[in-house]
N, C-alpha and C positions, 0 to 999 in steps of 0.2 A: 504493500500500500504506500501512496505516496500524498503527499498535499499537495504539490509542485501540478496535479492534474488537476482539473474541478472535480473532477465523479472519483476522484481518488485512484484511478487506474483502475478498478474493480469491473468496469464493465468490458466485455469482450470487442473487438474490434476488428474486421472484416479487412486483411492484408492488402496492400495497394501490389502486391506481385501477382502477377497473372500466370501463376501456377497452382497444381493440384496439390494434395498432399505429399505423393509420390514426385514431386516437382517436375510431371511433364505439363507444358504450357497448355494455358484453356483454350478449349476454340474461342474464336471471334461471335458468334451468338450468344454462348454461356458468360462472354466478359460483359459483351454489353447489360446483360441481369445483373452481373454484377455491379458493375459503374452503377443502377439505378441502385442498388441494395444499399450501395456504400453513401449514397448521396442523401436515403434517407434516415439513414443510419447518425451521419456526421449532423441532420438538420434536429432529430430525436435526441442526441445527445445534450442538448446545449438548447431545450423548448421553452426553457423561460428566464425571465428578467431574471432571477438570482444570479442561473445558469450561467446566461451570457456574462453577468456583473464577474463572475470568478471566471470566467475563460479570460475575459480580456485582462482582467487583476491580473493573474498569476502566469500573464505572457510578460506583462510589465514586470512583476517582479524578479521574472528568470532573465530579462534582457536587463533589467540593471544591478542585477547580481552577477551576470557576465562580463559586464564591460568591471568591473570592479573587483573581478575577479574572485570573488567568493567561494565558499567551500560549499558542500553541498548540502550535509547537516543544517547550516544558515541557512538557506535558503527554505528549506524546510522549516525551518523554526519561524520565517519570517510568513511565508506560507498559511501556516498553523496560527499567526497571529491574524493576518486577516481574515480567516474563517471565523474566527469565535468574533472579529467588529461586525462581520457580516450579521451571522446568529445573534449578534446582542440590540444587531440595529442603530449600527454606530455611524453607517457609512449617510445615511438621509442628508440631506443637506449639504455632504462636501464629496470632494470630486474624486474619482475612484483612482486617479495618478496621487493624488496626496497620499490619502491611506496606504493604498501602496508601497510607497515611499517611506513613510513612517514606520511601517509595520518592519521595513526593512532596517530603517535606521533603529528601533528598537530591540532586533534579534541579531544587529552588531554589539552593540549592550550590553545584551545576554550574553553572549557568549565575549566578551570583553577584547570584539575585535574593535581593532581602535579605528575610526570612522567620522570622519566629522558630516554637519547638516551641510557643511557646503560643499564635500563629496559626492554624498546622498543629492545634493540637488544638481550636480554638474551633470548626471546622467540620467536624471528625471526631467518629466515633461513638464514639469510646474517649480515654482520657485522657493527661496529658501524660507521664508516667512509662511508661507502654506505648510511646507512638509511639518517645521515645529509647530505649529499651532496645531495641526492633527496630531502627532506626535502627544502632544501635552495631553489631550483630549484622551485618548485612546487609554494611555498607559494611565490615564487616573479611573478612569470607567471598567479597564478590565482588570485594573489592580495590579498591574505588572511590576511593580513594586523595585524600578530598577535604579540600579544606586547611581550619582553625579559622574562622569566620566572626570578621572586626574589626571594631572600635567605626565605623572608616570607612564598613564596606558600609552601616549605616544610616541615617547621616549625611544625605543630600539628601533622603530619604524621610521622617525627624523632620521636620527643617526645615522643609521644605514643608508638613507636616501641620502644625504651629505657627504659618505664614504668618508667619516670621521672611525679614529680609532676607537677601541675596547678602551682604551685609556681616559680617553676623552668620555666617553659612554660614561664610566663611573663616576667621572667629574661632574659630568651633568646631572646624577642622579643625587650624588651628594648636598648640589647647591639647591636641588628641587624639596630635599628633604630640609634643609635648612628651612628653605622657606616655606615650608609646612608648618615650621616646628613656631617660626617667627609671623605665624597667621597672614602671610604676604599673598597666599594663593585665594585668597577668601574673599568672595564674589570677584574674580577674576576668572578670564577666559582661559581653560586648563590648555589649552594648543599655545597662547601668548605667553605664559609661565615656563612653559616647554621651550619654545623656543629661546627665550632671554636667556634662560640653561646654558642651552645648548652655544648659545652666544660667549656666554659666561666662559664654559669650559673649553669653548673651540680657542679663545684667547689665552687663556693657562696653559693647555695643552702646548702653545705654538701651531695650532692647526685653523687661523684662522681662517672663518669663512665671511661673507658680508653679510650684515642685515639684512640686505635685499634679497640673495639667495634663499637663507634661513626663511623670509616671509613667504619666500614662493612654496617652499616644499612645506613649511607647518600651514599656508592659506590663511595668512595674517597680515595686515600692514606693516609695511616698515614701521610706522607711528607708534605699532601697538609693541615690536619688537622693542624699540625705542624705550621707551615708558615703563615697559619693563624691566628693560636691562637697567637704568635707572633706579627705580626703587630697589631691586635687589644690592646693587652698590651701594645705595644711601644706607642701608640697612645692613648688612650681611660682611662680615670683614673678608672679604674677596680678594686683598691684595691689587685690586685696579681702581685707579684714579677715577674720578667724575669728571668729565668731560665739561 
């Protein structure tokens, strides 16, 4: 069984190969019964509003769970979250690319793949203030009870994109805990904490990289890298000058 289907795979499905059992090819009479079987077969599948609302969802969810390369368990899990909006009657009023969307950016979450909304909306059909607004909605109605995403969960996935050392990695992870410890992450945007880290440590290291770089791959402003890396200096005995 799968979710990733509307009817969950469970129902039988009439081969588009124009062979027998024994795989010698049909005649040309018997295909054409066929072609009629299969066409109403594919229109009985998919006979009502629900139907078609979960065929086109979870074509959206597999196409931007592709480009993003996800695992397949996620996908499923994100799947499974839009069936129970669907069942709960969540979907009325908002647009079935939003939920979607959400349902996706929620079973990154879960499973604590680090993902930001402005990910989630570079390969959705709708934009980043819709996906969070359904997003918010959803997980308070189904109770999904899923904890703030930290400057950590991002952490090995910058890094890596940066091709910064192991070195540097621990550096950055140090001054994130610092500033956990000195409440600097607290209503702050955990990917701008990440990065200013990352900032931090690429400077210790000797591994400088720029702000601008850092903003492209964490999906942050220069401003916001900025303003970080700032408070952390003002704060945090870093051994670097304020600027």
């Amino acid at each position: 069984m799968t979710y990733m289907i509307h009817d969950k795979g469970l129902s039988t499905m009439i081969d588009w190969k124009n062979r027998d059992i024994f795989g010698k090819e049909i005649s040309a009479k018997i295909r054409g019964q066929i072609y009629r079987l299969r066409k109403w077969q594919s229109r009985i599948r998919v006979s009502d509003a629900t139907e078609r609302n979960l065929t086109f969802a979870l074509s959206e969810l597999d196409r931007m769970a592709s480009n993003l390369d996800l695992q397949k368990n996620l996908r499923e899990c994100s799947a499974k979250i839009y069936r129970d909006a669907v069942e709960a009657h969540l979907i009325r009023g908002r647009s079935i690319e939003g939920v979607a969307a959400a349902s996706l950016y929620a079973a990154c979450r879960m499973y604590k793949v680090p993902r930001t909304l402005n990910e989630i909306a570079e390969v959705a059909r709708v934009n980043k203030k819709e996906i969070g607004r359904s997003y918010r909605f959803i997980s308070k109605e189904l109770e999904l009870n899923l904890n703030p995403t930290k400057p950590l969960d991002f952490l090995t996935r910058f890094v890596s994109e940066l091709e910064l050392s192991t070195e540097c990695h621990k550096m950055a992870k140090k001054v994130i805990k610092m500033a956990e410890l000195r409440g600097l992450t607290s209503g702050r945007g955990p990917t701008g904490v990440c990065a200013a880290a990352i900032y931090v440590a690429s400077i210790l290291s000797e591994e400088r990289r720029t702000q601008r770089i850092i903003a492209k791959v964490s999906q942050v402003t220069e401003v916001t890298v900025r303003n970080r890396f700032q408070e952390l200096i003002e704060n945090l005995n870093l051994g670097i000058q304020k600027k």
